[in-house]
VMD Tcl script that builds the backbone (N, CA, C; Angstrom):
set m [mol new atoms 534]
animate dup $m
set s [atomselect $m all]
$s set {name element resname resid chain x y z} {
  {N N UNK 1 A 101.155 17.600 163.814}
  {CA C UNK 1 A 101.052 18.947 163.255}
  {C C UNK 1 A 99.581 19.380 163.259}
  {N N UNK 2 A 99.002 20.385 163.712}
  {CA C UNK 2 A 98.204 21.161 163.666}
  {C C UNK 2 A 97.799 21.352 162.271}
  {N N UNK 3 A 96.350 21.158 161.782}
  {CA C UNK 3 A 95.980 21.391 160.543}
  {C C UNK 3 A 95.610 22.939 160.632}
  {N N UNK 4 A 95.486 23.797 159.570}
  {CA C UNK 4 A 95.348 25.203 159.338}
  {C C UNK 4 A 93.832 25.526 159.867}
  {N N UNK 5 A 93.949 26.922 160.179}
  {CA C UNK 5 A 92.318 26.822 160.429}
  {C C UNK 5 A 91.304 26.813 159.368}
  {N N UNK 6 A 90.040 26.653 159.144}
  {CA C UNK 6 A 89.045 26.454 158.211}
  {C C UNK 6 A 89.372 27.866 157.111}
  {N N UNK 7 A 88.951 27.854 156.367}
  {CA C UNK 7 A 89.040 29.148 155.470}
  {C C UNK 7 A 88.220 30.075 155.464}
  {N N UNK 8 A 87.043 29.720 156.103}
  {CA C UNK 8 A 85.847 30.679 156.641}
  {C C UNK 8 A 86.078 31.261 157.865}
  {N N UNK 9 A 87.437 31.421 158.213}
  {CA C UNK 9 A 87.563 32.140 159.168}
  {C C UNK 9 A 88.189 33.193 158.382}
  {N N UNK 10 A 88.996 33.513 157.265}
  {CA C UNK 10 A 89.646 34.092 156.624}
  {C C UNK 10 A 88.790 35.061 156.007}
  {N N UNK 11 A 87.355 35.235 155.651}
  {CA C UNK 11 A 86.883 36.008 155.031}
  {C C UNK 11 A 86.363 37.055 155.323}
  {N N UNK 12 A 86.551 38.024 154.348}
  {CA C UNK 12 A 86.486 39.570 154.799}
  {C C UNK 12 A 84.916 40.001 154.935}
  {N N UNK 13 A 85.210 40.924 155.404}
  {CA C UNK 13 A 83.585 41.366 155.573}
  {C C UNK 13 A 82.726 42.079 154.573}
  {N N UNK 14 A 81.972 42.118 154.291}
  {CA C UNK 14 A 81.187 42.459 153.028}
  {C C UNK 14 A 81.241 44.275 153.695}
  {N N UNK 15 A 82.179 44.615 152.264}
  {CA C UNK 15 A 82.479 45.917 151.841}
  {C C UNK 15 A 80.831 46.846 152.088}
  {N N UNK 16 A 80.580 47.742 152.314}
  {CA C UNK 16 A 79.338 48.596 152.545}
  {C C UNK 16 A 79.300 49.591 150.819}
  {N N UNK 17 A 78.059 48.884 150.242}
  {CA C UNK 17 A 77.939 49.726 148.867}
  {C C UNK 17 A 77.639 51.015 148.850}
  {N N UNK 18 A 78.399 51.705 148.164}
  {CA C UNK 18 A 78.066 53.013 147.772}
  {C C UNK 18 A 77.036 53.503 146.725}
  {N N UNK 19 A 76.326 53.662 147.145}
  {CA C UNK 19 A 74.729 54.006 146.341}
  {C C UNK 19 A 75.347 55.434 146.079}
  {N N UNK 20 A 74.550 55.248 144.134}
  {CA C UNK 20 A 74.977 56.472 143.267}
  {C C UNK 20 A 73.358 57.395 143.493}
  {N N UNK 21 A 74.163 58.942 143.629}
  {CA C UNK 21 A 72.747 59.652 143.668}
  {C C UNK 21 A 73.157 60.776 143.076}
  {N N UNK 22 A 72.370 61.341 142.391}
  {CA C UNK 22 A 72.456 62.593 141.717}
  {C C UNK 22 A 73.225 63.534 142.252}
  {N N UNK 23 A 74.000 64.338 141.635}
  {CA C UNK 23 A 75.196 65.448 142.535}
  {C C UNK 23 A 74.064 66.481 142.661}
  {N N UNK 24 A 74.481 67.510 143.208}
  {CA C UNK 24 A 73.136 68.339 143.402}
  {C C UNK 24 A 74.266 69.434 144.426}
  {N N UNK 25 A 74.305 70.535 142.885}
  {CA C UNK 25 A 74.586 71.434 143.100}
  {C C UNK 25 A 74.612 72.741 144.502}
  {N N UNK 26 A 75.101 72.860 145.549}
  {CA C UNK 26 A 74.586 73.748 146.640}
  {C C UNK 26 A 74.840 75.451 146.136}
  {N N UNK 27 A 74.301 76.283 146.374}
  {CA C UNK 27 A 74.433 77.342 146.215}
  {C C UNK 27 A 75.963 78.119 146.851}
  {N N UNK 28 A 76.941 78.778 145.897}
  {CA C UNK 28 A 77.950 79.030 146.026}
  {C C UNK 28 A 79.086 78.368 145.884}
  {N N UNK 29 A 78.270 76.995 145.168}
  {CA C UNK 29 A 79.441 75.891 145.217}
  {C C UNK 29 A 79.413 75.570 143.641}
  {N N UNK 30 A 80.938 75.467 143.074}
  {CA C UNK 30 A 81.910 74.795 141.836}
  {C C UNK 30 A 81.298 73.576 142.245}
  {N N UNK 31 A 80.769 73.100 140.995}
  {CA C UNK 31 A 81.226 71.487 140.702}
  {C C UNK 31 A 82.682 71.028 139.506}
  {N N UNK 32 A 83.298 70.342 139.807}
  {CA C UNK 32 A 84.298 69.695 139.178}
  {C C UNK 32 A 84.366 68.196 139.274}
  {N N UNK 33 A 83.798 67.910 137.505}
  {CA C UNK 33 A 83.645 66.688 137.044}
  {C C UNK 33 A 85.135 66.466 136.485}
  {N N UNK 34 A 85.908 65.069 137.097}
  {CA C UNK 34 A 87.095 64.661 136.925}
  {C C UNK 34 A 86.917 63.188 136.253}
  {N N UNK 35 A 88.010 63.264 135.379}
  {CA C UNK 35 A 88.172 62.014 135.045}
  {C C UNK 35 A 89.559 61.310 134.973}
  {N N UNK 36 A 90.190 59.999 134.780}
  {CA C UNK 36 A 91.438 59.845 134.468}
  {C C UNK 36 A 91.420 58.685 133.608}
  {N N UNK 37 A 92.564 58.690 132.643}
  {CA C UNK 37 A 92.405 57.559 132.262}
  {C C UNK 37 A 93.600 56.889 131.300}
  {N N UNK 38 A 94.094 55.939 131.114}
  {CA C UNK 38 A 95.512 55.406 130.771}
  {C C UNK 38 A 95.250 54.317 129.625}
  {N N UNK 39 A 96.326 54.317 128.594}
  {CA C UNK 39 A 96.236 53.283 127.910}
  {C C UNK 39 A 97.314 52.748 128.141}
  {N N UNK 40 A 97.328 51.153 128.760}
  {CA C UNK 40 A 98.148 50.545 129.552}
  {C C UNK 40 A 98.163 50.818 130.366}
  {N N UNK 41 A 98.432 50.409 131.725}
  {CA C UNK 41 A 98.761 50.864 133.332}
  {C C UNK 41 A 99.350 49.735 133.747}
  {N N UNK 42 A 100.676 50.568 133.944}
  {CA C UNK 42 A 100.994 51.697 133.300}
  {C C UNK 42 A 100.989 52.084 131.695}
  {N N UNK 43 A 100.944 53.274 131.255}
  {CA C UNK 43 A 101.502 53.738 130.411}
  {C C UNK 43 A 100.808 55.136 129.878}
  {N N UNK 44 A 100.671 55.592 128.220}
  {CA C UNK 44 A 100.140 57.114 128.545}
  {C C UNK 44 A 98.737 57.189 129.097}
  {N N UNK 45 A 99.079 58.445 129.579}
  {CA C UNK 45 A 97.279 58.418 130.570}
  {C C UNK 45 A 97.388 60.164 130.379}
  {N N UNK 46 A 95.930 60.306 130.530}
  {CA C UNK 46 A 95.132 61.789 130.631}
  {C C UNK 46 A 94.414 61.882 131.687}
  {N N UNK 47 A 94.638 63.054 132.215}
  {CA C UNK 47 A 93.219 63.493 133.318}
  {C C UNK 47 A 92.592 64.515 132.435}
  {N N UNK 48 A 90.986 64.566 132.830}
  {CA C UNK 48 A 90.289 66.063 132.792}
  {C C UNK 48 A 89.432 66.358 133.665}
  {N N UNK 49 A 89.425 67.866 134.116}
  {CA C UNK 49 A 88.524 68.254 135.076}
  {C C UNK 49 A 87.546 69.260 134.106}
  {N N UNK 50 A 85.923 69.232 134.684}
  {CA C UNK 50 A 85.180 70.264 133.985}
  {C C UNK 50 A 84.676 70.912 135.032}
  {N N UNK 51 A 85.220 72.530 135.325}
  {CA C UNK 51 A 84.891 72.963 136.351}
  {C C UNK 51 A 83.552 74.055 135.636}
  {N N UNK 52 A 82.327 73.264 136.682}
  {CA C UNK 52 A 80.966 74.408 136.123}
  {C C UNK 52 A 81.114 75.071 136.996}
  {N N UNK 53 A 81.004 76.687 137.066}
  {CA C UNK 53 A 80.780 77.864 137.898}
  {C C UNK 53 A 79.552 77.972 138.717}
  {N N UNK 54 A 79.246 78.138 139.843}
  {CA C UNK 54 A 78.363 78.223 140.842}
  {C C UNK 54 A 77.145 79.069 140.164}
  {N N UNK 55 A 77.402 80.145 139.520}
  {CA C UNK 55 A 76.783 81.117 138.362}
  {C C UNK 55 A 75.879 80.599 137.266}
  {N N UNK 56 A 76.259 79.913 137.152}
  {CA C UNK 56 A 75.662 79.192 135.683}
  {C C UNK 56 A 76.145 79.453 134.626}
  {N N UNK 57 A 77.898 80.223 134.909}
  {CA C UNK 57 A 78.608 80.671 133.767}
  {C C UNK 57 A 78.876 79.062 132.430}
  {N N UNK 58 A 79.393 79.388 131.574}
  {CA C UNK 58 A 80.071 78.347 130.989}
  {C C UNK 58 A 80.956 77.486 131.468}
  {N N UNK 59 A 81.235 76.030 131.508}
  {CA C UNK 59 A 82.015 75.278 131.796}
  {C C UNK 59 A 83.137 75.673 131.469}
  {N N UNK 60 A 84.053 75.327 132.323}
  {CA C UNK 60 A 85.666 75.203 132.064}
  {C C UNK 60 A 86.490 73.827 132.360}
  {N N UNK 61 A 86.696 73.487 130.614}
  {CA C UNK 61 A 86.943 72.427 130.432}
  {C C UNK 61 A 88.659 72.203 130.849}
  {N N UNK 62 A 89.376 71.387 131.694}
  {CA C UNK 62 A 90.950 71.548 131.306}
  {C C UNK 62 A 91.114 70.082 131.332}
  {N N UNK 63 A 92.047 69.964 130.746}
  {CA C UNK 63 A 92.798 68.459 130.618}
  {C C UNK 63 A 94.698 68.022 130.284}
  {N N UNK 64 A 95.224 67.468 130.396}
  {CA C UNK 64 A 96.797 67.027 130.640}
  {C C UNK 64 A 97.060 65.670 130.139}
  {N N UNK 65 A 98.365 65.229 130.235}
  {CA C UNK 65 A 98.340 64.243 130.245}
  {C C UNK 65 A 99.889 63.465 130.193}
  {N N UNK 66 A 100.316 62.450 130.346}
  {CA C UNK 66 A 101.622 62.007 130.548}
  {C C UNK 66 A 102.165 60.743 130.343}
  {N N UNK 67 A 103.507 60.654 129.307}
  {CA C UNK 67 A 103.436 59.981 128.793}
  {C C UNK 67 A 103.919 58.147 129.586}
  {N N UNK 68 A 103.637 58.344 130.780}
  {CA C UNK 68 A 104.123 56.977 131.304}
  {C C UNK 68 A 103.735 57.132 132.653}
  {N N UNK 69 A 102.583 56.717 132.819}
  {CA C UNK 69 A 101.626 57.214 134.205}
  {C C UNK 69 A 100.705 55.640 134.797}
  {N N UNK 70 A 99.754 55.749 135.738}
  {CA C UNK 70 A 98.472 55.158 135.855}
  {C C UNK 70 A 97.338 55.570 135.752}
  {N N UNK 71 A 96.396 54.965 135.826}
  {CA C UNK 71 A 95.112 55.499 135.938}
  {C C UNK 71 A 94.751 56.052 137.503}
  {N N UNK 72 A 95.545 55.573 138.033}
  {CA C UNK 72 A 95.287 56.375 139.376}
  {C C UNK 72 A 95.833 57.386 139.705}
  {N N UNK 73 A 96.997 57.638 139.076}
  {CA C UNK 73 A 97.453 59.015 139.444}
  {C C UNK 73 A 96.811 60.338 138.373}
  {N N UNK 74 A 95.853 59.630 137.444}
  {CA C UNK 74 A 95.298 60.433 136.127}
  {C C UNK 74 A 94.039 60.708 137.175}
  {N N UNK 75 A 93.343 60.286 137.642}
  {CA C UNK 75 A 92.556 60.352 138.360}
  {C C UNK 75 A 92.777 61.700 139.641}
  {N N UNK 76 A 94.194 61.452 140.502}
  {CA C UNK 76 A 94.323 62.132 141.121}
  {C C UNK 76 A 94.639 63.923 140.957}
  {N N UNK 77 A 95.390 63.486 139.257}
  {CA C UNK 77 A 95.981 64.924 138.762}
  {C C UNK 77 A 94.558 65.828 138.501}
  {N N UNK 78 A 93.588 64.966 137.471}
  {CA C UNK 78 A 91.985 65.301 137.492}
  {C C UNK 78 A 91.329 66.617 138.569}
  {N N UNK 79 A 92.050 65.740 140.010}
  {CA C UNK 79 A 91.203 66.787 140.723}
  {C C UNK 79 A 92.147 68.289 141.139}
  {N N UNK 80 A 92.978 67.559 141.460}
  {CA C UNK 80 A 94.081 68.428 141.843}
  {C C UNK 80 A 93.877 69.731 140.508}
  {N N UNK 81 A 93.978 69.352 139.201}
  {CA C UNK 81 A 94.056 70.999 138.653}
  {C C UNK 81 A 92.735 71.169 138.672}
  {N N UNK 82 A 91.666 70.383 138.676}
  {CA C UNK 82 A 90.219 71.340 138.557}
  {C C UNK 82 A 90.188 71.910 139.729}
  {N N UNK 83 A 91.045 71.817 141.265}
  {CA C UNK 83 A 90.922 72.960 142.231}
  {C C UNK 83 A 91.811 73.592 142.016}
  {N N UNK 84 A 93.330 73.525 141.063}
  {CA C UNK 84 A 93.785 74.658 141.110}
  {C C UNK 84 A 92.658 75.807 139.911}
  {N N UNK 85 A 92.561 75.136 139.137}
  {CA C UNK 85 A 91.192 76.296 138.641}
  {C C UNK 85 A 90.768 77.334 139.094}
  {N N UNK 86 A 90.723 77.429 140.743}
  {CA C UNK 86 A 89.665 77.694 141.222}
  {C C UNK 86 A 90.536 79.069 142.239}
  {N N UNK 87 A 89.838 80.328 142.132}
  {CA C UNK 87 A 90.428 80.737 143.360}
  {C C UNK 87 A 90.316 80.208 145.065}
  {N N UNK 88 A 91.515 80.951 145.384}
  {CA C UNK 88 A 91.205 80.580 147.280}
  {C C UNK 88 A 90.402 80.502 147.649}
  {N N UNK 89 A 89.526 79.767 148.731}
  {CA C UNK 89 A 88.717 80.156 149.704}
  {C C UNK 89 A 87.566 79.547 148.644}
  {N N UNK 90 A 87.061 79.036 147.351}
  {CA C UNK 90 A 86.655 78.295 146.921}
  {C C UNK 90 A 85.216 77.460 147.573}
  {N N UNK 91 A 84.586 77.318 147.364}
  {CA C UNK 91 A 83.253 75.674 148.027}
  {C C UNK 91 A 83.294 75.090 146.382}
  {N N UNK 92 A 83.865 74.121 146.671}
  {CA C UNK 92 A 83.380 73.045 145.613}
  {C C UNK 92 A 83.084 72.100 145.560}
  {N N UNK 93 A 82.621 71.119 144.738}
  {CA C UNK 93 A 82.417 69.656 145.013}
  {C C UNK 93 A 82.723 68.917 143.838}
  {N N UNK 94 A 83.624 67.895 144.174}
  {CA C UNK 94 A 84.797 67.225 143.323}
  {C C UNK 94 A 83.685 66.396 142.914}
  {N N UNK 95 A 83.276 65.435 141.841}
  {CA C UNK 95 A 82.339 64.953 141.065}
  {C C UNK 95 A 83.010 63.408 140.571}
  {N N UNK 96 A 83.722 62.369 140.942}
  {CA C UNK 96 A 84.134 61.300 140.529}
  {C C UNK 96 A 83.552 59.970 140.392}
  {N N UNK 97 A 84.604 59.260 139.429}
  {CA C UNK 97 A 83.899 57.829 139.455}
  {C C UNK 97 A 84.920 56.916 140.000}
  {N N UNK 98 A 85.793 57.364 140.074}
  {CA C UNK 98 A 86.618 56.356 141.060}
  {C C UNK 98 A 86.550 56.384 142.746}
  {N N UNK 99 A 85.963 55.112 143.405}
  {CA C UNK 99 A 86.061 54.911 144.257}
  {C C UNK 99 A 87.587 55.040 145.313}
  {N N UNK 100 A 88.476 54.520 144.666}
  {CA C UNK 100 A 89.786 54.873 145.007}
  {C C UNK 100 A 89.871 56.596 145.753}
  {N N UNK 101 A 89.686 57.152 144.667}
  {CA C UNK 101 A 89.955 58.500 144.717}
  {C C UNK 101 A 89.070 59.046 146.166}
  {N N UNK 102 A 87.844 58.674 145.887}
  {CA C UNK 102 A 86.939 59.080 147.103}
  {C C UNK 102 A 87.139 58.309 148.226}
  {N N UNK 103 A 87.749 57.304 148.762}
  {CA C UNK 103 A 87.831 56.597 149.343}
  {C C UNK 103 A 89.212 56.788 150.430}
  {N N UNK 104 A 89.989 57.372 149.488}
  {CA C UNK 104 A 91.155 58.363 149.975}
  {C C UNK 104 A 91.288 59.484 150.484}
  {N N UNK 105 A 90.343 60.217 149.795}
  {CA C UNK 105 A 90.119 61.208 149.979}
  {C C UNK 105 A 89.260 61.866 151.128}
  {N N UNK 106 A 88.565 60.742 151.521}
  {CA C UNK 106 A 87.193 60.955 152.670}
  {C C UNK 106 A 87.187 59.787 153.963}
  {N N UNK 107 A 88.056 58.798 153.343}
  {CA C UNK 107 A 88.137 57.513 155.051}
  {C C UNK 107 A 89.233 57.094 155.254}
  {N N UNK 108 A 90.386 57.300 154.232}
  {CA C UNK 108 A 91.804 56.809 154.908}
  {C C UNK 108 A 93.193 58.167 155.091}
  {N N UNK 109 A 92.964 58.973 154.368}
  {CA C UNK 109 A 93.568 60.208 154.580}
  {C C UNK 109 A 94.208 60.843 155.979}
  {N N UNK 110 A 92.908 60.485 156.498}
  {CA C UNK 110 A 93.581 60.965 158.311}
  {C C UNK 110 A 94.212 59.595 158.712}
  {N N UNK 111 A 94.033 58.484 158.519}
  {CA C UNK 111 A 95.108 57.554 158.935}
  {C C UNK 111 A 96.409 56.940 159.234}
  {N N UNK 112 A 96.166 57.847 157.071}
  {CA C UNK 112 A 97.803 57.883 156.131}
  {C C UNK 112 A 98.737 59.365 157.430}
  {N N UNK 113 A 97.869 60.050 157.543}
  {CA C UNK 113 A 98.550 61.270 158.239}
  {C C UNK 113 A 99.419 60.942 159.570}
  {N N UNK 114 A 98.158 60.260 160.022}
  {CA C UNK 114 A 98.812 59.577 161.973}
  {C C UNK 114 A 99.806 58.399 161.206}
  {N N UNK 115 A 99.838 57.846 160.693}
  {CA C UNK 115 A 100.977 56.983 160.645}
  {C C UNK 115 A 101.783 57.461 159.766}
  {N N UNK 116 A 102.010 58.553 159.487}
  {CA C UNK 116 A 103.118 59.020 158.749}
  {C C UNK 116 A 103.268 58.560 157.173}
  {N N UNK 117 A 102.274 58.896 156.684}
  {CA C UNK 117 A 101.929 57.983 155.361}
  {C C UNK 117 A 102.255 56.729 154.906}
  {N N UNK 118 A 101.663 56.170 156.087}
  {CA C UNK 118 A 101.715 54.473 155.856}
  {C C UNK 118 A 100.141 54.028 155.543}
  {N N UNK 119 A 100.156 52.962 154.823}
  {CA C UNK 119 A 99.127 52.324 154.568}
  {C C UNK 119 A 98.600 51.442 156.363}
  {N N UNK 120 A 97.617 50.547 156.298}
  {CA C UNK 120 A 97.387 49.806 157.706}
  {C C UNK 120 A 98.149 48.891 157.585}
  {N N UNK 121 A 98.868 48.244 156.484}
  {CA C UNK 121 A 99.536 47.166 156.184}
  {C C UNK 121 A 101.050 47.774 156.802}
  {N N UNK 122 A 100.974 49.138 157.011}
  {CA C UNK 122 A 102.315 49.537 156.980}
  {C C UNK 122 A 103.324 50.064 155.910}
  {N N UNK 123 A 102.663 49.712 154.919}
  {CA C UNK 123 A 103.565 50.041 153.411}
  {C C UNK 123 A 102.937 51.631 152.977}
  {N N UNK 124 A 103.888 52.264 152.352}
  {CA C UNK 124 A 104.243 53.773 152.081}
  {C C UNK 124 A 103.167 53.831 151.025}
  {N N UNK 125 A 102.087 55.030 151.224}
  {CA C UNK 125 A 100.569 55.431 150.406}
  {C C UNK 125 A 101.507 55.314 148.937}
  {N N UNK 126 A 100.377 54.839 148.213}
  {CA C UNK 126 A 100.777 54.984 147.001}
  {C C UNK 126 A 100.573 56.280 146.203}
  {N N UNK 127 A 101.381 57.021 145.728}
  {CA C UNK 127 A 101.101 58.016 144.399}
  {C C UNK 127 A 100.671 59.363 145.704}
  {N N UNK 128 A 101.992 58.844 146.823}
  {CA C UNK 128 A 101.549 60.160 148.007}
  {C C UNK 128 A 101.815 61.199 147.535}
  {N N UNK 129 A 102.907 61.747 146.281}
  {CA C UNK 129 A 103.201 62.932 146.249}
  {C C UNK 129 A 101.891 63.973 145.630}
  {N N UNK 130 A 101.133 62.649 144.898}
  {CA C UNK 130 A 99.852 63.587 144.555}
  {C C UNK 130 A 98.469 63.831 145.577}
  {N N UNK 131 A 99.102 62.737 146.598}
  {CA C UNK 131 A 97.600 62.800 147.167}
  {C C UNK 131 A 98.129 63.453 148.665}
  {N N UNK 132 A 99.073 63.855 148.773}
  {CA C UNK 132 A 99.839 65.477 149.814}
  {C C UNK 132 A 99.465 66.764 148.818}
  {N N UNK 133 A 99.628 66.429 147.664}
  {CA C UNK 133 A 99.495 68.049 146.946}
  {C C UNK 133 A 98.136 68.406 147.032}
  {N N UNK 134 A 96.991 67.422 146.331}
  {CA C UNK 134 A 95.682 67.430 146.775}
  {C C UNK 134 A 95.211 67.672 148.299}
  {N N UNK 135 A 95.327 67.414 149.012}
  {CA C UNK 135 A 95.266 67.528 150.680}
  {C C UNK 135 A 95.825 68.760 150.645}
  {N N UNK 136 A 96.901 69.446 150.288}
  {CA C UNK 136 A 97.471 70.626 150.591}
  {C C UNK 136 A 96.294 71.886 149.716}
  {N N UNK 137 A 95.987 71.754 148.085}
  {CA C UNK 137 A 94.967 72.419 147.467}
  {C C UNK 137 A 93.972 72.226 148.217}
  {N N UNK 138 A 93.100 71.507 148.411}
  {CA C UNK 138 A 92.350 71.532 149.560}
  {C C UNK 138 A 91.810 72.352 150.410}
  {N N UNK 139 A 93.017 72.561 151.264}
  {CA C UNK 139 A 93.400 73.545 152.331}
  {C C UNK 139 A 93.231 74.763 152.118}
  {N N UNK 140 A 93.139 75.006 150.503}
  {CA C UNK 140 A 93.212 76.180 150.232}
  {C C UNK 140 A 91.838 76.633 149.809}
  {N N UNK 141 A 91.338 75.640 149.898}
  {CA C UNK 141 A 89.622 76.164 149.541}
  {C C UNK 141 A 88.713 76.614 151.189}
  {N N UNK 142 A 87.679 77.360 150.692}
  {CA C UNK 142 A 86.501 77.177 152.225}
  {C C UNK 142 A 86.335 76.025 152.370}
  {N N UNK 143 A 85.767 74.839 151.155}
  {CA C UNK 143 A 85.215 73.891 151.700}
  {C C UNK 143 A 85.197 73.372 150.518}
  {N N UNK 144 A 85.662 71.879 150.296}
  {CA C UNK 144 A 85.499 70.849 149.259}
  {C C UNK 144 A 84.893 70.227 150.157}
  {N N UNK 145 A 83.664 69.252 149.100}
  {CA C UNK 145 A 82.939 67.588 149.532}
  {C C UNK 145 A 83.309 66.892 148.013}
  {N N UNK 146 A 83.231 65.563 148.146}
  {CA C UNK 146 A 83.487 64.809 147.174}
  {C C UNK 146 A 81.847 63.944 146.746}
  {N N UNK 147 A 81.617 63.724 145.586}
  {CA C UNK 147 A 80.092 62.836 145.667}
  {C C UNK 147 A 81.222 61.883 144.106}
  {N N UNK 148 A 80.380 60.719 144.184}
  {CA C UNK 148 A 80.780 59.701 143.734}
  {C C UNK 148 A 79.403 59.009 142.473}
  {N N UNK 149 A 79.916 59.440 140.907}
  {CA C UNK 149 A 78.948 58.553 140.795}
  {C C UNK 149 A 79.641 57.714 139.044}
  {N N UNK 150 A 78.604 56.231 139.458}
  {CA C UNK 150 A 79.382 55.463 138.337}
  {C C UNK 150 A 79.428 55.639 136.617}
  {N N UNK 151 A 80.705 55.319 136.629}
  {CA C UNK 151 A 81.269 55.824 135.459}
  {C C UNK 151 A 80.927 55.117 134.463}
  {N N UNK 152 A 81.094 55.917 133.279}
  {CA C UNK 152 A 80.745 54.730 131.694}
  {C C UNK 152 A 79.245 54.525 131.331}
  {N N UNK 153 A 78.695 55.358 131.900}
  {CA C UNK 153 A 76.881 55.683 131.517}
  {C C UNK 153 A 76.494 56.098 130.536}
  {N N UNK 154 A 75.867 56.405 129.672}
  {CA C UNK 154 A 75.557 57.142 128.362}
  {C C UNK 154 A 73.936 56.500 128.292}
  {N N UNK 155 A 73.763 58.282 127.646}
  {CA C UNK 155 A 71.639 57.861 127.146}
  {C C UNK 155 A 71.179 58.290 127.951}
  {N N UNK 156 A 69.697 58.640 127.873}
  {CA C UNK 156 A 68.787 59.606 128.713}
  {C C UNK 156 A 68.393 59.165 129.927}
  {N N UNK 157 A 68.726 57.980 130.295}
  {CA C UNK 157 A 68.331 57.700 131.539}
  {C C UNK 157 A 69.796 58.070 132.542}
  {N N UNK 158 A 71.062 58.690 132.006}
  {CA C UNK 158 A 72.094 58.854 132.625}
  {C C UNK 158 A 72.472 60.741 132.647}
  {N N UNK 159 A 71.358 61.251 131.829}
  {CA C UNK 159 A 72.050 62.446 130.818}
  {C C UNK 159 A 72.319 63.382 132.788}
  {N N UNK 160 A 72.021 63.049 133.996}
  {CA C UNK 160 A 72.065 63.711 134.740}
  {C C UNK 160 A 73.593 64.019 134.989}
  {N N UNK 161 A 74.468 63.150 134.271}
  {CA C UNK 161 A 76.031 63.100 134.287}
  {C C UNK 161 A 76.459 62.840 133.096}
  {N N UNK 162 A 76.008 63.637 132.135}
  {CA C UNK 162 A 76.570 63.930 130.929}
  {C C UNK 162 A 78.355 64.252 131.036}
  {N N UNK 163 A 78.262 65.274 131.812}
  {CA C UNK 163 A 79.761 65.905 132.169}
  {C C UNK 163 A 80.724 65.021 132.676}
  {N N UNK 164 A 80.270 63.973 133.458}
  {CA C UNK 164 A 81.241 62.694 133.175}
  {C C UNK 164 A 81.985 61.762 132.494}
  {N N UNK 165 A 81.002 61.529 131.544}
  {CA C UNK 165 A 81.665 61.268 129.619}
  {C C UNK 165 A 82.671 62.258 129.236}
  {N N UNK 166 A 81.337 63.080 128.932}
  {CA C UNK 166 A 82.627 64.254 128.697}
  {C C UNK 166 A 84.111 64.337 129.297}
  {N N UNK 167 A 84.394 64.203 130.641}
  {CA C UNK 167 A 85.740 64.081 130.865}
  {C C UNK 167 A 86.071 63.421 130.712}
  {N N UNK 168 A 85.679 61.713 130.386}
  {CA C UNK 168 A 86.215 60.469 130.134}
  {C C UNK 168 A 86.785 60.562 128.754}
  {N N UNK 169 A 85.917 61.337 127.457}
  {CA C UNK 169 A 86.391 61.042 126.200}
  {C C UNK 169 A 87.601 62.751 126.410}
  {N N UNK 170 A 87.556 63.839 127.113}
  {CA C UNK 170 A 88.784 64.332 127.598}
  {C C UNK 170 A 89.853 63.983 127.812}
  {N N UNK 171 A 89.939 62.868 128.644}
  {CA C UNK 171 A 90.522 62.249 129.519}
  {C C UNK 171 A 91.540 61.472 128.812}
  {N N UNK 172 A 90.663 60.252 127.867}
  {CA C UNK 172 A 90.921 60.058 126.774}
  {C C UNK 172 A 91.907 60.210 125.670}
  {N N UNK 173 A 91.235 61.515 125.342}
  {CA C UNK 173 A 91.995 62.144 123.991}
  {C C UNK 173 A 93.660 62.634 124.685}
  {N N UNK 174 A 93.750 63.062 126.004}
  {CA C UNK 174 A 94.820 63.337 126.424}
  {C C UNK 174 A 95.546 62.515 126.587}
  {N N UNK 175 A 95.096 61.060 126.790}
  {CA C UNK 175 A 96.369 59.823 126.688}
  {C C UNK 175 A 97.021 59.413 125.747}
  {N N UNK 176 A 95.917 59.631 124.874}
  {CA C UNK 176 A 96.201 59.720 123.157}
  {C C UNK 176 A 97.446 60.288 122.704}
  {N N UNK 177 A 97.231 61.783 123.036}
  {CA C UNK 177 A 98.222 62.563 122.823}
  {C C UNK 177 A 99.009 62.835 124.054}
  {N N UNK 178 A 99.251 61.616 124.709}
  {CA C UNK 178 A 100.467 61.605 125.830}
  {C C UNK 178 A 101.958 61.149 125.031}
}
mol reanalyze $m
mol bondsrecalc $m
mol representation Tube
mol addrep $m
């Protein structure tokens, strides 16, 4: 019998880090700071989106929540209503801390599409009905970009993403009252 091959042939390749950098507002463009978040996962979970106006109007805070969910689909609902927020034709830029979310949203999306929403493994995208509705809102803007930065920061050396907390203890309070 053939012994197995070594186990250092088995190992994956070192993932490419995503370096956090300040979001930075473009002219004519919504930012929407999203958050999601579940107590148990499953179980109740909240999203919130804080959509700031290109203007420098006041924030618009919204948030949801449901009583037997994940954190990933709290995440996904997050963005999905901070662009329905928004009229048509829209430029915004989605503001997250989940890698998941951005990761979907920006390198496997066209994949899920050509294979008919299959994963590479072959198995059916997870939580597709939200992440077709998102792809479809989308569509409905001029132009979404997504920027990515890490979550659970607090204090003056973070205050550049204050509005991230903020949707987290949003986010939060909506699982609460899921």
């Amino acid at each position: 019998m053939t012994p197995p091959p070594p186990r250092s042939q088995f190992r994956r390749r070192p993932r490419a880090k995503i370096v956090e950098t300040p979001v930075e507002q473009l002219p004519g463009e919504v930012l929407i700071w999203t958050d999601g978040a579940c107590r148990g996962n499953p179980g109740p979970g909240g999203w919130a989106a804080i959509v700031v106006p290109h203007d420098g109007g006041a924030p618009l805070e919204r948030s949801g929540g449901a009583p037997d969910t994940t954190n990933n689909r709290m995440e996904y609902m997050a963005a999905l209503e901070g662009l329905r927020a928004l009229p048509s034709g829209s430029r915004a830029c989605i503001v997250t801390d989940s890698q998941l979310m951005l990761n979907s949203m920006t390198r496997w999306i066209a994949g899920w599409k050509r294979k008919g929403w299959k994963t590479a493994s072959g198995d059916p995208v997870k939580n597709q009905d939200l992440v077709q509705a998102l792809d479809a809102e989308i569509g409905r803007h001029a132009e979404v970009r997504w920027h990515w930065v890490r979550g659970h920061e607090t204090g003056d050396a973070h205050a550049h993403k204050a509005l991230n907390d903020r949707a987290d203890q949003l986010a939060v309070a909506a699982a609460a009252g899921a």
